[in-house]
C-alpha positions as CSV (number, residue, x, y, z in Angstrom):
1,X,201.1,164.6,103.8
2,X,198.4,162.9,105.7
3,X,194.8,163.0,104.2
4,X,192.3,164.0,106.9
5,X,189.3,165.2,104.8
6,X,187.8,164.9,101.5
7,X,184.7,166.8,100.2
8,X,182.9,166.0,96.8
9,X,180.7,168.0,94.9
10,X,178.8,166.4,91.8
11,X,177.7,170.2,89.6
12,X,175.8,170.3,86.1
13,X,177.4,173.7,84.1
14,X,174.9,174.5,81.3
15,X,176.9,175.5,78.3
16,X,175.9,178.3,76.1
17,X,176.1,176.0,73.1
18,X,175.5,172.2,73.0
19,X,178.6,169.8,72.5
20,X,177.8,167.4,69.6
21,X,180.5,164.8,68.4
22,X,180.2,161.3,67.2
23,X,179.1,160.2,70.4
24,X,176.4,162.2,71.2
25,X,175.4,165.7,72.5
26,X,176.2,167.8,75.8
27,X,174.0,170.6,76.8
28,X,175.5,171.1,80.2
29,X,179.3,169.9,81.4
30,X,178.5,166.9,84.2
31,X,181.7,167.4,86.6
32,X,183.1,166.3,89.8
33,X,185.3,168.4,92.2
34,X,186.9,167.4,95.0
35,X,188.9,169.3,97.9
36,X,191.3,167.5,100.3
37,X,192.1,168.5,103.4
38,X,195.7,167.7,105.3
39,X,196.1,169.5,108.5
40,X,194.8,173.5,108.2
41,X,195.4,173.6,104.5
42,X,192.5,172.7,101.7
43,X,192.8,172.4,97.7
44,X,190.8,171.9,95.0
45,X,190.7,169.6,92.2
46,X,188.3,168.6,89.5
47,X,187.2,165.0,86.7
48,X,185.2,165.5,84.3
49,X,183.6,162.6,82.3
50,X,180.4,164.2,81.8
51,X,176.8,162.6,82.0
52,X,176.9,159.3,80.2
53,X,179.2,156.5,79.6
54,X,179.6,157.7,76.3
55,X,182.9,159.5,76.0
56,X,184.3,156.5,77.9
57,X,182.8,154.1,80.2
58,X,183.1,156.6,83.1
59,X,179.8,159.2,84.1
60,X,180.1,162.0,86.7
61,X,177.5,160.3,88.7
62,X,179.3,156.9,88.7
63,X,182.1,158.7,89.1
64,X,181.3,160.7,92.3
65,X,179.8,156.8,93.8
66,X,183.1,155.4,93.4
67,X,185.2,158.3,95.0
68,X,182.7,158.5,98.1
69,X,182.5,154.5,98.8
70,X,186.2,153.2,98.0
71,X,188.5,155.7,96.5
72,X,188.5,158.8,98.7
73,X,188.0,156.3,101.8
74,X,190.8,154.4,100.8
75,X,193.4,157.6,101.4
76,X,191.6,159.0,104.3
77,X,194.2,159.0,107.2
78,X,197.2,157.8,105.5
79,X,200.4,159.6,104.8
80,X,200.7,160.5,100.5
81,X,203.7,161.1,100.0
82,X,203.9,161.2,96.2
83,X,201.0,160.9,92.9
84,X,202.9,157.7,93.0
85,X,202.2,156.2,96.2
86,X,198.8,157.6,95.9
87,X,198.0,155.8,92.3
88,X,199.7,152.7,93.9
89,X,197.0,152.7,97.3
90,X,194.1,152.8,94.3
91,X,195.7,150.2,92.5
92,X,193.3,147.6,93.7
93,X,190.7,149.1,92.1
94,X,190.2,148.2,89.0
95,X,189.8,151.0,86.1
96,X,187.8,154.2,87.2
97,X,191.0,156.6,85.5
98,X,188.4,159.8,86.1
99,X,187.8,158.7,89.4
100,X,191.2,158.1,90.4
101,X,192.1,161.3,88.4
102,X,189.8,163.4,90.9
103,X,192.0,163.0,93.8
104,X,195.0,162.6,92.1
105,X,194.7,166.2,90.4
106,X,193.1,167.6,94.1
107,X,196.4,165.7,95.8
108,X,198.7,167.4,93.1
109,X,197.2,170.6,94.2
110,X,197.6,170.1,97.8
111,X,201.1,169.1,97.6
112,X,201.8,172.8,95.8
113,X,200.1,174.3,98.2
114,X,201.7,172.6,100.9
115,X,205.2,173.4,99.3
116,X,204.6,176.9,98.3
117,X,205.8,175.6,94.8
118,X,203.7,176.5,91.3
119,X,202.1,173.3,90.1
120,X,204.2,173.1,86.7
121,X,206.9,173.5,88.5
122,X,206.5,170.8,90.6
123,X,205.1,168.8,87.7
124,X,208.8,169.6,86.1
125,X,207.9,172.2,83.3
126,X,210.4,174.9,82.6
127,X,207.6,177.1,80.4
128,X,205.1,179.8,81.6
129,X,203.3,179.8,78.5
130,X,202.4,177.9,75.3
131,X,199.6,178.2,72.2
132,X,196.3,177.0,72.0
133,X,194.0,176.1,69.4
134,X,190.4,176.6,68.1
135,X,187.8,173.7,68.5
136,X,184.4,173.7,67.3
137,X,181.9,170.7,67.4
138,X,179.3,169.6,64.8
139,X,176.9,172.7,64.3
140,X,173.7,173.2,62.9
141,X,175.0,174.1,59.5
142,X,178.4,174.4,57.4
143,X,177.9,178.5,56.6
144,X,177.5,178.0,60.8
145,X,181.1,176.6,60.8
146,X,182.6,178.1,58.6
147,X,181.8,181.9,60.1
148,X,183.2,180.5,63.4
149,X,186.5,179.5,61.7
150,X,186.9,182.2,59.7
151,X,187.0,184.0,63.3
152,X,189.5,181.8,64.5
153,X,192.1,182.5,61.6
154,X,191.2,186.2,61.8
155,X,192.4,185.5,66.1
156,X,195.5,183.9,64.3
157,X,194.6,180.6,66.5
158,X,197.9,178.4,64.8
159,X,195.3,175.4,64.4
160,X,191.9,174.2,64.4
161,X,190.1,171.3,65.4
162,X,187.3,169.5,63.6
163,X,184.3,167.0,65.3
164,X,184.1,164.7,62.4
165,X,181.2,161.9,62.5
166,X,179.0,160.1,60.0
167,X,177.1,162.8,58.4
168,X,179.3,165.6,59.2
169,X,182.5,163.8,58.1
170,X,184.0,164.6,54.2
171,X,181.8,167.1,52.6
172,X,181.9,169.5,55.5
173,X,185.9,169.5,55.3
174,X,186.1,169.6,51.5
175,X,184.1,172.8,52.5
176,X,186.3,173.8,54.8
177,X,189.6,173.3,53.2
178,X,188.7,174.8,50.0
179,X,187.6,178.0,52.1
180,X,191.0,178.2,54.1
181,X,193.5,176.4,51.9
182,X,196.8,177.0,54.2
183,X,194.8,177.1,57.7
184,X,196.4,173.8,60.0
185,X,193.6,171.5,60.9
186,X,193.1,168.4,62.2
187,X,189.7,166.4,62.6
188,X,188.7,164.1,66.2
189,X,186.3,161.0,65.1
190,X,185.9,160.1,69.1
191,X,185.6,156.5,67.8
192,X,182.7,157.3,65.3
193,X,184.7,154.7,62.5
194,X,186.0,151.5,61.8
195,X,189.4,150.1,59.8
196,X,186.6,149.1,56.7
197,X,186.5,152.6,56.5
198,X,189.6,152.3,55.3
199,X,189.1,154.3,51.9
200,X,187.2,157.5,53.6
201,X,190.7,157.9,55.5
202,X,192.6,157.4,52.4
203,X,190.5,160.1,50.4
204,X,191.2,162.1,54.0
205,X,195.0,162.0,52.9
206,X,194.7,164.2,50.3
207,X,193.5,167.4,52.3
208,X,196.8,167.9,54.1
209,X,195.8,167.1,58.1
210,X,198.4,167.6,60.5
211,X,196.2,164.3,61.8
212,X,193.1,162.3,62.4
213,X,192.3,162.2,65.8
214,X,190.7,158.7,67.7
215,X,189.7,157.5,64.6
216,X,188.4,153.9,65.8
217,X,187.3,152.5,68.6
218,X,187.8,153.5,72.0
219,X,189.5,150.5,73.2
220,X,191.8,150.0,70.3
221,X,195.1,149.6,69.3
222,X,196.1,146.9,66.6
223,X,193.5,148.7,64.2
224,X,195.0,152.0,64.7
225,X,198.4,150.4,64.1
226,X,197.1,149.1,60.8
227,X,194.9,152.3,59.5
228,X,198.3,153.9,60.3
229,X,200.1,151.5,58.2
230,X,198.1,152.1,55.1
231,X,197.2,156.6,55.4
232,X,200.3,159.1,55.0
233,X,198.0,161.1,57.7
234,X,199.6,160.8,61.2
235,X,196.8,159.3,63.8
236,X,196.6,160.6,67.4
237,X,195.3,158.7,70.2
238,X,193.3,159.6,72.7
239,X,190.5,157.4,74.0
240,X,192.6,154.7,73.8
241,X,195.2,155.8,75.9
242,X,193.5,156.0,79.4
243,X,196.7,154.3,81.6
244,X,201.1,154.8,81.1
245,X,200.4,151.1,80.3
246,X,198.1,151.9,77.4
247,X,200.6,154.3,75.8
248,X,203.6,151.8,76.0
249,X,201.7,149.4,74.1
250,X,200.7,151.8,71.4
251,X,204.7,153.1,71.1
252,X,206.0,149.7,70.3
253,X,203.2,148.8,67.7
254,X,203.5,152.0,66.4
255,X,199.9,152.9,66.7
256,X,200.0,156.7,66.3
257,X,202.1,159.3,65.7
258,X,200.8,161.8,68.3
259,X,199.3,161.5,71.7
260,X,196.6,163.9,73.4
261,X,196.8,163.4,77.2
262,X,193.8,164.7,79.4
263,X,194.6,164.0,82.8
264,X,191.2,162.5,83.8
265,X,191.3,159.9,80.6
266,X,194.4,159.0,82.2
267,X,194.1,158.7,85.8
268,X,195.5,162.1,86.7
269,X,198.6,164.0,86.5
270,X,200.6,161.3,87.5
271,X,199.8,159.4,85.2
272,X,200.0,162.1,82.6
273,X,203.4,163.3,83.3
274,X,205.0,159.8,83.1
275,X,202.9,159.5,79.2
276,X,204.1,162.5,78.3
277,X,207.7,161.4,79.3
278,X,207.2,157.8,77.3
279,X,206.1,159.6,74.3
280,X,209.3,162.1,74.8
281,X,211.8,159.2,74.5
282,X,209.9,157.8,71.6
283,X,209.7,160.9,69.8
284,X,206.2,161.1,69.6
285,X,204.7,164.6,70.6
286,X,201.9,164.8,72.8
287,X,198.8,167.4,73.5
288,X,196.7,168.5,76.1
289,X,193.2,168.1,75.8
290,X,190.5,169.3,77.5
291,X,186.7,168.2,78.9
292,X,184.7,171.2,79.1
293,X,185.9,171.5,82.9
294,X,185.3,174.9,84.9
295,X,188.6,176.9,85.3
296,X,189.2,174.8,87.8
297,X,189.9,171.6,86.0
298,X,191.0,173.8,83.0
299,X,193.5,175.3,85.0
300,X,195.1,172.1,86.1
301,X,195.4,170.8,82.0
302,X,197.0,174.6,81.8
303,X,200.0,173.6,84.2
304,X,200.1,170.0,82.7
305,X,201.0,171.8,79.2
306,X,203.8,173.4,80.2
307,X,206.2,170.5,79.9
308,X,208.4,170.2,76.8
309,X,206.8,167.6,74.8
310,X,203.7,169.2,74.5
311,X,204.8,171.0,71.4
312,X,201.2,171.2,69.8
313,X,198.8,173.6,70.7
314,X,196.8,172.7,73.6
315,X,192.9,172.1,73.4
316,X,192.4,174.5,76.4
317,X,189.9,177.3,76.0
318,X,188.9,180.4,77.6
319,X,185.8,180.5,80.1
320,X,183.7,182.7,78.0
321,X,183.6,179.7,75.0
322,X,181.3,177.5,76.8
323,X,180.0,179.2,80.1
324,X,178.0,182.4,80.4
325,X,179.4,182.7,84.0
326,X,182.5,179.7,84.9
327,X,181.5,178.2,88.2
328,X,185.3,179.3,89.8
329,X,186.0,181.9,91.6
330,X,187.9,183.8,88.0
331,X,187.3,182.6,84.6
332,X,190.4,181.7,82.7
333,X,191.2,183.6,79.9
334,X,193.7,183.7,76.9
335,X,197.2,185.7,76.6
336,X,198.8,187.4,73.9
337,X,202.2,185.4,72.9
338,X,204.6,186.7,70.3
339,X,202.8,187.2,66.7
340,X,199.9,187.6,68.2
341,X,199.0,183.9,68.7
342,X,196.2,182.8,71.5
343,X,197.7,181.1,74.4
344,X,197.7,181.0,78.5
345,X,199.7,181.8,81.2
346,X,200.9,179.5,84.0
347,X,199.2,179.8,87.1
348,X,197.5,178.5,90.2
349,X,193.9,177.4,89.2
350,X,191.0,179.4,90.6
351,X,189.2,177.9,93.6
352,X,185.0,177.3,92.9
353,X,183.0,180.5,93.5
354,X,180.7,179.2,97.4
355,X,177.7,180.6,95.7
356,X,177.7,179.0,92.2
357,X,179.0,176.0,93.6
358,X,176.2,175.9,95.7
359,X,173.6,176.8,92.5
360,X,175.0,174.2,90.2
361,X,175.7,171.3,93.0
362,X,173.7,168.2,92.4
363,X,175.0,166.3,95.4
364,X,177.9,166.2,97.8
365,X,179.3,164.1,101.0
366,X,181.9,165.0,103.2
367,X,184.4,162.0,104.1
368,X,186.4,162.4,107.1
């Protein structure tokens, strides 16, 4: 397809309940979307690395910068003909994996368009649906948590993630497992920790964690490798794993035993498919996570999780958990599988809603 116009949009979403982890707290989701244009046909995509380089080095409003002044120039007018050839004519740019992940995800959802063929399908997922799980950040108190989990067993969610960070770290989940002794959790640091923090992790070993998400720093793999040596909890990666590159290099030093893939950490869907098939041949099951995107981006991460290794439930979440009103055109909401177990449906991802978009737009530019 030839790339004749790209539009970015830079919104704010105000969530109905601020989004504190170890690095820091979100009142409102900072998020990019983009829509390309080749020939008479338009879609939409959306990265979202919200306000400050904290998460990872990436911001929204860096972010939109560097799609508007070298990325989205550097596809205007050319013939895509694949994510591939599209990640290989950003290549020269170094880093930026949200920014590249922008038009990646918008190209991925031009191409179905284009094709008439569902985005799993073209992404090479066999499923229509699959579980989710629960999440819930640091909150004001532990009675606070523990109410909201005990609604999330009572929805039969099959797991639950924990924010764990200094100060909210091994008395709250003491708490929490003695409350729900047989409920499957697992705990995301985001970096908050270090390997001399060796012996919390150990003590960690004893409340049966189906694993210890990003427990060091962002950049790291050869401490990972060695906290996994030396805990009987399996690690999962995920800050660290922001290029295929990344995720071959953790395979072979045997940094992890899980993966979560969020296709803007990575670059995109291109980049997430081909970790998700590394991970397959290595026998190391993957995730999709989630960055408080609008239904949008949410819906994109819901056609990534269709493929086959993605065998844990997915950290996508229904409209209604963060936003009072989602800025796309429908919210997305959870299904109903078998035993009564939370999950979504395949689908194409809603388009913005003109009006919201227009409310919650901080900037945009129009390259053509």
């Amino acid at each position: 397809m030839k790339i004749d116009q790209i539009e970015l949009f830079q919104v704010e979403m105000p969530l109905i309940y601020p989004w504190k982890t170890a690095y820091g707290e979100d009142a409102s989701c900072h998020s990019v979307l983009c829509r390309m244009t080749s020939g008479s046909v338009s879609a939409w995509g959306e990265s979202s690395p919200l306000a400050a380089p904290c998460y990872s080095p990436e911001w929204a409003g860096g972010l939109f910068d560097t799609a508007r002044q070298w990325l989205g120039p550097a596809l205007l007018g050319k013939s895509i003909e694949s994510g591939d050839a599209l990640q290989r004519q950003l290549a020269v740019y170094k880093g930026n994996p949200f920014a590249k992940a922008l038009l990646d995800n918008t190209w991925w959802q031009l191409q179905s368009r284009l094709t008439g063929t569902p985005l799993h399908r073209l992404l090479g997922a066999t499923r229509d649906q699959v579980a989710v799980g629960a999440d819930f950040g640091v909150m004001d108190s532990q009675d606070d948590l523990l109410n909201a989990i005990g609604l999330a067993v009572d929805a039969r969610f099959p797991r639950v993630k924990l924010k764990f960070r200094p100060g909210w770290d091994l008395p709250m989940l003491q708490a929490v497992r003695r409350q729900f002794p047989e409920q499957i959790f697992h705990i995301d640091c985001n970096s908050g920790y270090r390997l001399e923090d060796l012996p919390l992790f150990q003590q960690i070993d004893a409340l049966n964690l189906a694993m210890i998400e990003q427990p060091l720093a962002h950049d790291d793999l050869l401490d990972h490798a060695e906290l996994q040596r030396r805990i009987t909890t399996p690690v999962c990666l995920d800050e660290s794993i922001s290029h295929p590159r990344h995720a071959v290099q953790a395979l072979a030093q045997k940094s992890c035993r899980y993966v979560n893939i969020k296709p803007g950490r990575v670059g995109g869907l291109t980049n997430a498919v081909k970790i998700h098939g590394l991970c397959q041949q290595a026998g190391i099951p993957c995730w999709v996570g989630g960055m408080l995107e609008s239904a949008l981006g949410a819906g994109l991460c819901v056609s990534l999780a269709m493929l086959d290794n993605f065998t844990y439930p997915a950290d996508i979440f229904p409209s209604a958990r963060f936003y009072h009103e989602d800025l796309a055109e429908r919210p997305l909401e959870l299904i109903t599988l078998p035993g009564g177990i939370p999950g979504v449906q395949a689908g194409s991802a809603p388009e913005p809603h003109p009006g919201r978009l227009a409310k919650l737009c901080v900037r945009s530019a129009v390259l053509k």
